[in-house]
C-alpha positions in Angstrom: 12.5 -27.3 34.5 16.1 -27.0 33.4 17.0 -25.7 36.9 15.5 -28.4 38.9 17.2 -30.5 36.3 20.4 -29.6 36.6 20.3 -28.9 40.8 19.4 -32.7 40.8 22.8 -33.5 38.6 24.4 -31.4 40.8 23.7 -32.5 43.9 24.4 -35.6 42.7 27.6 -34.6 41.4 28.8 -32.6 44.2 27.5 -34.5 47.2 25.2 -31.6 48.0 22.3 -31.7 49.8 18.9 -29.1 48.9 20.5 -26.2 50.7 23.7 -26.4 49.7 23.1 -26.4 46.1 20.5 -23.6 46.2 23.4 -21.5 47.4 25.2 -22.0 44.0 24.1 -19.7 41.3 23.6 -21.2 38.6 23.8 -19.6 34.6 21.8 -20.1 31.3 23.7 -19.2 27.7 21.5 -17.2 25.5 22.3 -14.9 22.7 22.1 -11.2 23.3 19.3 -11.0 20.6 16.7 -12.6 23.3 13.4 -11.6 24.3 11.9 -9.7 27.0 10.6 -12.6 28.9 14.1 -13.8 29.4 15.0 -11.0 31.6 11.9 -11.6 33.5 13.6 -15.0 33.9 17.2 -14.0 34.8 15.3 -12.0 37.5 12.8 -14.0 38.8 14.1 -17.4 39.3 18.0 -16.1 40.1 19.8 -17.3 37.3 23.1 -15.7 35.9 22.9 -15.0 32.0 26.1 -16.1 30.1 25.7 -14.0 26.9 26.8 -14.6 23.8 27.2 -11.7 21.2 26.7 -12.4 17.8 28.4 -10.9 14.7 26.0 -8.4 13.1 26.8 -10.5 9.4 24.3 -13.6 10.8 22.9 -12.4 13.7 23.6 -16.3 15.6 25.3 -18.0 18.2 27.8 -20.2 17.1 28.9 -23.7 18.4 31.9 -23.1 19.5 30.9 -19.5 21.5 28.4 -22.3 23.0 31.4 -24.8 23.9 33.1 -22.2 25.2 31.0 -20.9 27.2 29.5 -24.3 29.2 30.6 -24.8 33.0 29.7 -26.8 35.3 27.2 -24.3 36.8 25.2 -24.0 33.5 21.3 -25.2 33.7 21.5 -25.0 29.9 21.7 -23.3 26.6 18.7 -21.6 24.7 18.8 -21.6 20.7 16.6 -18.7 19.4 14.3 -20.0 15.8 13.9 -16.6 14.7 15.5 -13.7 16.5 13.3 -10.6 16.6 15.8 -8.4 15.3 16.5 -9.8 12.0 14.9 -13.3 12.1 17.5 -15.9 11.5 18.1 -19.2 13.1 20.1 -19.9 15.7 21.7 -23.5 14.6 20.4 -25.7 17.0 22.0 -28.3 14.7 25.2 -27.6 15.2 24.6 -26.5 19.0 23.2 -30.1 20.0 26.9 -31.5 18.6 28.7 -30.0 20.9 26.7 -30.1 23.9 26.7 -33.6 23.7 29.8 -33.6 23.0 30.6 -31.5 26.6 28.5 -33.5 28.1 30.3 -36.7 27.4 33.4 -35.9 27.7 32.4 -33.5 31.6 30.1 -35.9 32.7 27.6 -32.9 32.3 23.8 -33.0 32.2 23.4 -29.4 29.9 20.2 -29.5 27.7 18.8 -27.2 25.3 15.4 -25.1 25.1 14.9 -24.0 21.4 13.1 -20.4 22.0 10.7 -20.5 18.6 8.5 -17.7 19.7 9.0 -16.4 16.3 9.8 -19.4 14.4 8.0 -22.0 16.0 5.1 -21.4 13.1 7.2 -21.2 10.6 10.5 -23.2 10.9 8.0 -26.8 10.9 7.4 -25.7 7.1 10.7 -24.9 5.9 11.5 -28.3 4.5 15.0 -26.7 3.8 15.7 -26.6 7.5 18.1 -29.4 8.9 16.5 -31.4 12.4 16.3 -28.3 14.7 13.9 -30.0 17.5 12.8 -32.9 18.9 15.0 -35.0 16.6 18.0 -33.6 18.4 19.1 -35.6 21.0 19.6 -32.8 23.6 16.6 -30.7 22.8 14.4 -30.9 25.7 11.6 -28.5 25.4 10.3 -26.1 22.4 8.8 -22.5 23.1 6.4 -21.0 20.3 3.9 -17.6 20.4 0.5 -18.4 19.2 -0.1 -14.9 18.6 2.8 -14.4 15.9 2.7 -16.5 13.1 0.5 -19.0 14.6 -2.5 -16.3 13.7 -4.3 -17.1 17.2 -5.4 -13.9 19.5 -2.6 -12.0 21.9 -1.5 -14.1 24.5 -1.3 -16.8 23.4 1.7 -19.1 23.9 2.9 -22.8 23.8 6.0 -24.9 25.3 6.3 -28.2 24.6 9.0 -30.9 26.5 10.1 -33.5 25.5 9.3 -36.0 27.9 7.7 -36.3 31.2 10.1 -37.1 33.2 11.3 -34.7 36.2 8.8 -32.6 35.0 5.3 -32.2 37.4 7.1 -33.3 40.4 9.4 -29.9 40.1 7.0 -28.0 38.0 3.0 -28.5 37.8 0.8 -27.8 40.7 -2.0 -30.7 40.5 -4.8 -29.5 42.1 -8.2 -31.2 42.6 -11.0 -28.8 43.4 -12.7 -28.8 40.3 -13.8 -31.7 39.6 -11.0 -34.0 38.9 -6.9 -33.8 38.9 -5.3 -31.4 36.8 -2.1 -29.8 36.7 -1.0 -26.0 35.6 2.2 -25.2 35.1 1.5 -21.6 34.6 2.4 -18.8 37.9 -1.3 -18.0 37.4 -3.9 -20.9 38.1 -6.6 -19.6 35.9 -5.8 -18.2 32.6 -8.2 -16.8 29.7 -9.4 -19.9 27.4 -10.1 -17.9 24.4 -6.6 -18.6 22.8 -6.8 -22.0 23.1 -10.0 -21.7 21.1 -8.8 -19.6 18.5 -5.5 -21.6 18.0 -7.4 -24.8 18.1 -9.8 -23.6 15.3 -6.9 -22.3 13.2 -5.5 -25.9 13.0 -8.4 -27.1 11.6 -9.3 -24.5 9.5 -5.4 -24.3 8.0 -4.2 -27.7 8.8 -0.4 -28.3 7.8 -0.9 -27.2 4.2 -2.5 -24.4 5.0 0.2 -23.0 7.4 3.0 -24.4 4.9 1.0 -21.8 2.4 1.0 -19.0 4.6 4.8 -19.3 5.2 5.4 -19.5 1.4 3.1 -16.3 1.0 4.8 -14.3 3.4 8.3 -15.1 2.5 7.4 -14.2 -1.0 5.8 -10.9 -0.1 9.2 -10.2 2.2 11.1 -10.8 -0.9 9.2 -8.3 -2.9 10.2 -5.8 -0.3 13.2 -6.8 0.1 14.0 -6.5 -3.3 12.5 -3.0 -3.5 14.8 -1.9 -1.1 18.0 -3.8 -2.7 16.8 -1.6 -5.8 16.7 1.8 -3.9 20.3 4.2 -4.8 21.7 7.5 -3.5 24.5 8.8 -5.0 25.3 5.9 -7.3 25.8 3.9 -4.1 22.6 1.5 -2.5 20.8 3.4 -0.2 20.3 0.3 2.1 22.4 -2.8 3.4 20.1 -6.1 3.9 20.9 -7.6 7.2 18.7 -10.5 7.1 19.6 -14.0 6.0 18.8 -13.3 2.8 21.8 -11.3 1.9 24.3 -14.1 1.4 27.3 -12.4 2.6 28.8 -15.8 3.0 29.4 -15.8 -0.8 27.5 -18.5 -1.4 24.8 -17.1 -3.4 22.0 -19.4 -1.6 19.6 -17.6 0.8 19.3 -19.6 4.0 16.0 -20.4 5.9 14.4 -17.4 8.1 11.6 -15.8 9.3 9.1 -13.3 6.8 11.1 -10.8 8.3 13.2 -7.6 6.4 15.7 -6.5 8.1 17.9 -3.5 6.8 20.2 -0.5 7.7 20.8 2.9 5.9 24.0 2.1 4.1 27.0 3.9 6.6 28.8 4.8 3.6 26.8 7.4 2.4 27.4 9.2 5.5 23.8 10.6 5.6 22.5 13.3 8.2 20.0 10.7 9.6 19.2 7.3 10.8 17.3 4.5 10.9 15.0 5.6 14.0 14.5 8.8 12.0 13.4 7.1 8.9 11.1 4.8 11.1 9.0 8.4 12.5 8.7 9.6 8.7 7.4 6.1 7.2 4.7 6.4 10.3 3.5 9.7 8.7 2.0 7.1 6.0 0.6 5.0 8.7 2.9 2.5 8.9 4.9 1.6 11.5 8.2 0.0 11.3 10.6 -0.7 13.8 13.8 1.1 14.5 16.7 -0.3 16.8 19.9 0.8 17.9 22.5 -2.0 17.7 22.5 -1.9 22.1 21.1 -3.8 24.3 21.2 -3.5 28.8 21.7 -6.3 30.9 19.0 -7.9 32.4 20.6 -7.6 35.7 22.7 -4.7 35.6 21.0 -2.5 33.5 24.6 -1.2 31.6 24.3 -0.9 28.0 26.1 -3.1 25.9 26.6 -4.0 21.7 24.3 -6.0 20.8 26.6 -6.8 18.3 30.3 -7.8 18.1 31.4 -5.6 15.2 29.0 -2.4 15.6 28.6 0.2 17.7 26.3 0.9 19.9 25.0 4.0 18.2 24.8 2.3 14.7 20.8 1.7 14.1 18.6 -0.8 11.8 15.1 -1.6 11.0 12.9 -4.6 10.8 9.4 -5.2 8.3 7.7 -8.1 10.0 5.6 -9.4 7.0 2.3 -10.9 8.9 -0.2 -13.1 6.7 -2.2 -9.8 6.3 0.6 -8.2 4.5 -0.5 -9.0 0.9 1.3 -7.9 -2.4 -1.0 -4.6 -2.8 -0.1 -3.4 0.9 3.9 -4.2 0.3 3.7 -1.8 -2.9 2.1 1.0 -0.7 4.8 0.3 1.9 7.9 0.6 -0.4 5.9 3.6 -2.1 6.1 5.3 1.3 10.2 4.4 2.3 11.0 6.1 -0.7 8.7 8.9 -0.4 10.1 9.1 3.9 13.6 9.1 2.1 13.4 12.0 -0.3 11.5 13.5 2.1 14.3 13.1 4.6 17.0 14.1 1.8 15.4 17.4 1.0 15.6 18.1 4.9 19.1 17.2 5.2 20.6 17.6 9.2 17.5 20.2 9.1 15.2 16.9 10.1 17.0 17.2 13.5 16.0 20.5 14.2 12.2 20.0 13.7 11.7 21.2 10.4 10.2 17.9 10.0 7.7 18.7 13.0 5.9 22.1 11.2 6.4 20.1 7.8 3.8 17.1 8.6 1.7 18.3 12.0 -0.3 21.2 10.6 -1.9 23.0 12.7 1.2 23.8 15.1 2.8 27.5 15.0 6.7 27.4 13.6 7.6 28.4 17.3 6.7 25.5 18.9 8.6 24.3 22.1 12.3 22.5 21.7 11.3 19.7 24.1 8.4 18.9 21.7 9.9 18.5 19.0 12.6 16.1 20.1 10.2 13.9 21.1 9.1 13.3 18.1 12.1 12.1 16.7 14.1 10.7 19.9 
């Protein structure tokens, strides 16, 4: 939608006709902490990505990386409500300011699409939160998963626009073999209903309060384990630094709006023979699995890696806990129970983790010999 969109401004614009403007490539600014299904995008419908890298302190965009970044090419910006990495908030607030301001003073037609996969059932009951949709002038559709914190089956998934217009003509197929009119705006016509179902039953059965509830709960259950890891020392020093919005770097003491999500690094000053993708493969010896990252992304075109932060390397790694309604208080305690039992456990191994050691220590059954390319597939 925000192609057509803007191939109609330009046109208009330019003095183009259809042709001639499908021979301009046009670009969409997104943050390099996007999705999958925005390189599916990038590929699919031929648009450039402008991307912006955040600083590894907030995780965000900023407005003026935005400003900056706006030509007269650009279909329009995407705001990510809960970034998968660390699950802050890109502000869409302050993002809206200055594409209207562009807009005004350019004569450009640049929306934004707020990408609340994450968020999008969550950020509605964070009455903290300043006007991050619909209320902003500029904010033309909304994205949200079903499946993630909206507690509906896999698959599930939701956009919302903000009007109408420019719309079906551009983007729905109406067809009228079953039965009446109706329009899909899906690249498959016929899609599983059971979702819709499930989602639709969830509203009743929750209603507002009941999904404000479920965000309070699982906030509150982050913030047990995110003070259990806050708590956790080696050496004098904290074995872990917080990365998620939570940690108030900014100095001002006040823990800003976010996803249920924990987000933390093994502190880099105490120099430690492992990392954060090894301490992921010995918390999954307790059955639990929690992600590891390095700080890298690859372009969706290219394919050449690149930081996904400003001010760390590539090679520097980090985990996420996503805390899920299911998560309850009892289930957290087991979980920080088992980081500190995969950390000593990783201690006593030193740099011998690399080397397997940790292989014949928790796959019994194996012979001490066992082949080199095994084993470093268990920890690559």
């Amino acid at each position: 939608t925000l192609k057509f969109r803007w191939r109609k401004w330009y046109m208009d614009r330019f003095g183009c006709n259809e042709d001639e403007v499908r021979g301009v490539y046009p670009n969409l600014i997104i943050s390099t902490q996007f999705q999958a299904c925005w390189e599916k995008f990038f590929k699919y419908f031929d648009v450039k990505p402008i991307l912006i890298t955040p600083s590894s302190k907030d995780f965000k965009i900023t407005a003026a990386q935005v400003k900056e970044a706006i030509d007269d090419k650009t279909i329009g910006v995407v705001c990510i409500m809960g970034n998968h990495y660390g699950g802050q908030y890109d502000p869409v607030w302050d993002i809206d300011k200055v594409v209207e301001e562009v807009n005004k003073a350019k004569n450009y037609s640049v929306g934004i699409h707020v990408d609340a996969a994450s968020g999008g059932f969550i950020a509605p009951f964070q009455a903290e939160l300043p006007p991050w949709d619909f209320r902003l002038k500029n904010v033309l559709s909304i994205s949200a998963s079903g499946h993630k914190f909206g507690n509906s089956c896999c698959g599930t998934g939701w956009v919302v626009w903000r009007q109408r217009e420019g719309l079906s003509e551009h983007v729905a197929i109406s067809v009228s073999y079953l039965g009446g009119n109706a329009d899909s705006y899906t690249l498959n016509f016929s899609r599983p209903a059971q979702g819709i179902y499930v989602q639709f039953y969830k509203f009743i059965r929750y209603g507002l309060d009941g999904y404000r509830r479920l965000c309070e709960n699982q906030m509150a259950v982050a913030a047990v384990l995110r003070a259990g890891l806050a708590q956790m020392q080696c050496n004098g020093k904290p074995r872990f630094v917080i990365l998620d919005d939570t940690h108030c770097s900014s100095g001002d003491d006040k823990s800003k709006p976010c996803l249920p999500v924990v987000t933390a690094m093994l502190n880099p000053d105490l120099n430690l023979p492992y990392n954060d993708i090894d301490l992921q493969h010995a918390i999954s010896q307790e059955h639990w699995y929690v992600s590891g990252y390095k700080m890298c992304m690859h372009h969706p075109l290219t394919h050449t890696e690149m930081p996904l932060f400003s001010d760390q390397p590539t090679g520097q790694t980090m985990f996420r806990i996503v805390v899920k309604s299911n998560l309850t208080l009892q289930n957290a305690s087991h979980l920080s129970r088992a980081i500190e039992s995969a950390v000593q456990f990783l201690d006593s191994h030193s740099a011998g983790y690399r080397n397997g050691s940790h292989t014949r220590q928790f796959k019994r059954g194996q012979s001490a010999e066992e082949p080199k390319a095994h084993r470093s597939l268990s920890v690559c």
